[in-house]
BALUM-110511 format. One line per 4 residues: number of its first residue (from 0); their letters; for each residue x, y, z of N, C-alpha, C. Coordinates in Angstrom, 3 decimals. Atoms other than C-alpha are relative to their C-alpha. Layout:
! BALUM-110511
NUM	A	X/Y/Z/X/Y/Z/X/Y/Z  ...
//
This chain:
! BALUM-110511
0	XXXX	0.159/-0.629/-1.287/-14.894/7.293/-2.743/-1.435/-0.148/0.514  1.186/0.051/-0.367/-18.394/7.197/-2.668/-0.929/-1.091/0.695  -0.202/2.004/-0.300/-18.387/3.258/-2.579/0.173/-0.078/1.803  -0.937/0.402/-1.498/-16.140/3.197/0.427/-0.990/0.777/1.110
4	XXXX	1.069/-0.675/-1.649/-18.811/5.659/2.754/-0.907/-0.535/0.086  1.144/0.729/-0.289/-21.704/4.090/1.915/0.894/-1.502/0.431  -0.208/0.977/-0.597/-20.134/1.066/2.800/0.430/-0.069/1.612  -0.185/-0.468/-2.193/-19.102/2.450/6.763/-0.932/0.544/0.350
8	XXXX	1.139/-0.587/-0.628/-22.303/4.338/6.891/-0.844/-1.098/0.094  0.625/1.493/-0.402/-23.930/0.676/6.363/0.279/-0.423/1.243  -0.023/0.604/-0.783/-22.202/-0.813/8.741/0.039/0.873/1.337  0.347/-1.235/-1.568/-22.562/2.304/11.303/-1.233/0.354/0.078
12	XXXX	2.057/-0.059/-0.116/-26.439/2.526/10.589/-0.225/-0.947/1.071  0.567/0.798/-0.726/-26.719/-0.469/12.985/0.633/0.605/1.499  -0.108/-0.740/-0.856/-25.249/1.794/15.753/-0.444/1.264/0.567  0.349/-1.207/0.249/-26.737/4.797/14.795/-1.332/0.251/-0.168
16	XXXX	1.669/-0.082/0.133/-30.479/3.952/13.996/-0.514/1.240/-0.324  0.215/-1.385/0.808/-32.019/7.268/13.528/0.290/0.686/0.354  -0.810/-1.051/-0.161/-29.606/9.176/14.233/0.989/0.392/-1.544  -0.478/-0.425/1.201/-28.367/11.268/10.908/1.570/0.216/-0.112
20	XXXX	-2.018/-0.462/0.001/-24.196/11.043/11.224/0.281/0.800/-1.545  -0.549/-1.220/1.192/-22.538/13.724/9.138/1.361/-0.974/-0.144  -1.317/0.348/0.359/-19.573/12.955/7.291/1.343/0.161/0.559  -0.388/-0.616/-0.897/-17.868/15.191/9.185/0.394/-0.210/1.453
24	XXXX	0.310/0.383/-1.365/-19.134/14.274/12.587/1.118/-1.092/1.106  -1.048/1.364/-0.715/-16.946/12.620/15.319/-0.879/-0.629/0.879  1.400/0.748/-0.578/-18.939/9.643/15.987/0.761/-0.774/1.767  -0.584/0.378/-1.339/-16.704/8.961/19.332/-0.648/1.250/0.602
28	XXXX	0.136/-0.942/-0.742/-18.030/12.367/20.843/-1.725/-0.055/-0.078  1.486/0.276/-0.294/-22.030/11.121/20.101/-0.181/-0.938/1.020  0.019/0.622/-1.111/-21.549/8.834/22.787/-0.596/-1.098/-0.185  1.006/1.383/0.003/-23.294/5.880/21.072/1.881/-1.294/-0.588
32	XXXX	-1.631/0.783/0.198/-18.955/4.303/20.418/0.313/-0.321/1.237  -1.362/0.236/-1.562/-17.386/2.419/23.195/0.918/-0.883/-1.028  -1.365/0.908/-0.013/-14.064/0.072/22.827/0.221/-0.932/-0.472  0.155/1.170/0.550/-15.491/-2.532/21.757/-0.378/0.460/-1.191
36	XXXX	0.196/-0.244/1.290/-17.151/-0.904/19.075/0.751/0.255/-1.259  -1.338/-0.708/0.869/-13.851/0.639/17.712/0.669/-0.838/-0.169  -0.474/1.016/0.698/-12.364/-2.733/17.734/-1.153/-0.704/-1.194  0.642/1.117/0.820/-15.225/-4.308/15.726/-0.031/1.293/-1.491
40	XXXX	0.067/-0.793/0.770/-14.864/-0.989/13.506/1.166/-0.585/-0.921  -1.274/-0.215/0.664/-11.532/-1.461/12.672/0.353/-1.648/-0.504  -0.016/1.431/0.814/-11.969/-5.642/11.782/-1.162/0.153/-1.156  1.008/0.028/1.074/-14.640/-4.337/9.450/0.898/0.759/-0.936
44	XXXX	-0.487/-1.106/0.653/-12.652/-2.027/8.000/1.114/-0.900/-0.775  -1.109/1.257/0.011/-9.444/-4.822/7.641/-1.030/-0.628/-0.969  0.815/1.686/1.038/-12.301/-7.573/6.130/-0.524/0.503/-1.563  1.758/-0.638/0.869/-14.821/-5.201/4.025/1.514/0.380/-0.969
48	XXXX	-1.043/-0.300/0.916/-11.453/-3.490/1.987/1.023/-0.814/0.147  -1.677/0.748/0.250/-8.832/-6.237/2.294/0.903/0.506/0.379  -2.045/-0.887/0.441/-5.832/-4.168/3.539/0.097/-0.285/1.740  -0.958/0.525/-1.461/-3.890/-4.572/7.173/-0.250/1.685/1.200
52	XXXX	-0.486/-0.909/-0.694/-4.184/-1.774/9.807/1.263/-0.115/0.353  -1.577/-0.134/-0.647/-0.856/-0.974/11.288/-0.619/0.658/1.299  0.073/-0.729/-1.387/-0.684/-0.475/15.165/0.535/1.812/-0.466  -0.164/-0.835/0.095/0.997/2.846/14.137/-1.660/1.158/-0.632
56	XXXX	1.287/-0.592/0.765/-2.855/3.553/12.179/-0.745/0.014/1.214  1.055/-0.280/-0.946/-4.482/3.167/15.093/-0.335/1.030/0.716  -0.018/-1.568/-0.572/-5.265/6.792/16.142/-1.180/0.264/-0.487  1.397/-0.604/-0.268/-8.643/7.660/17.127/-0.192/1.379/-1.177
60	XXXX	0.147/-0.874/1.664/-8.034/10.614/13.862/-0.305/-0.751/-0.940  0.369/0.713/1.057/-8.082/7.820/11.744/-1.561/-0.433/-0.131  1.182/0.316/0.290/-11.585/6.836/12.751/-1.072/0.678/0.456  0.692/-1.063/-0.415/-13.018/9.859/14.109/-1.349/0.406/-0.490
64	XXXX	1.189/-0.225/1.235/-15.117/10.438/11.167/-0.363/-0.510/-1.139  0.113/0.411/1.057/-16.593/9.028/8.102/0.943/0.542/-0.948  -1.092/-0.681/0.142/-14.108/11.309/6.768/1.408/-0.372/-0.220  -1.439/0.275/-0.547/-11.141/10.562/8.013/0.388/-1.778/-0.347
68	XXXX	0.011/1.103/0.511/-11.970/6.859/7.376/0.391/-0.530/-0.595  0.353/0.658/1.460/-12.717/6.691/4.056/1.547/0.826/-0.773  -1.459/-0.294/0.267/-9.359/8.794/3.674/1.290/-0.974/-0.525  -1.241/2.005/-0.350/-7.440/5.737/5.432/0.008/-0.844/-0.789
72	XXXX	0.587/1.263/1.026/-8.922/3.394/3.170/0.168/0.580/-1.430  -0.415/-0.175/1.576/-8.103/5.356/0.055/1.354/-0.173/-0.260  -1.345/-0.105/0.010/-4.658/6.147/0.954/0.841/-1.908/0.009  -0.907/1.575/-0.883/-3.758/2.184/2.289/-0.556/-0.554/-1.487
76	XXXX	0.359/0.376/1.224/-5.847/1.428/-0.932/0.959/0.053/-1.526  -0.699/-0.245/1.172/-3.725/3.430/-3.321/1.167/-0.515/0.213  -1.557/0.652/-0.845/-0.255/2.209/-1.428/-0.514/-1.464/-0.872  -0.053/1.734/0.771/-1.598/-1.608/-2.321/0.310/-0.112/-1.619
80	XXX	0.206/0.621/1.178/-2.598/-1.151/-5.915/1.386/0.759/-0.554  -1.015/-0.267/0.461/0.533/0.691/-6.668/1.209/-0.429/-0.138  -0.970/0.898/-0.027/2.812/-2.092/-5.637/-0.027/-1.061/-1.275
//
């Protein structure tokens, strides 16, 4: 688990500069996320862990927060290796 945040807080440091995001935090309501960003979120997210979004995953809950994220990515994680 720990793996998987530092690895989205990496690639959200270059949006975030010094700004301190909480784990917590919904980084769509800091106002530094547009549309584009949330697509290039969600091909990092696809490349960096190997696994498939599903149009049905796509729900602004899923990427709301570092949180909620690193959730997605455990759950779609444990689904793979259990097959």
């Amino acid at each position: 688990m720990k793996e998987i945040k530092k690895k989205i807080y990496s690639f959200l440091s270059g949006h975030f500069s010094d700004y301190q995001l909480k784990e917590d935090e919904d980084i769509f309501a800091t106002g530094f996320i547009n549309s584009m960003f949330a697509m290039q979120l969600v091909l990092f997210i696809e490349k960096e862990f190997q696994l498939t979004i599903r149009d049905e995953e796509l729900d602004f809950e899923n990427f709301r927060t570092v949180n909620a994220m690193t959730r997605l990515i455990e759950n779609k994680v444990s689904v793979t290796t259990s097959h």
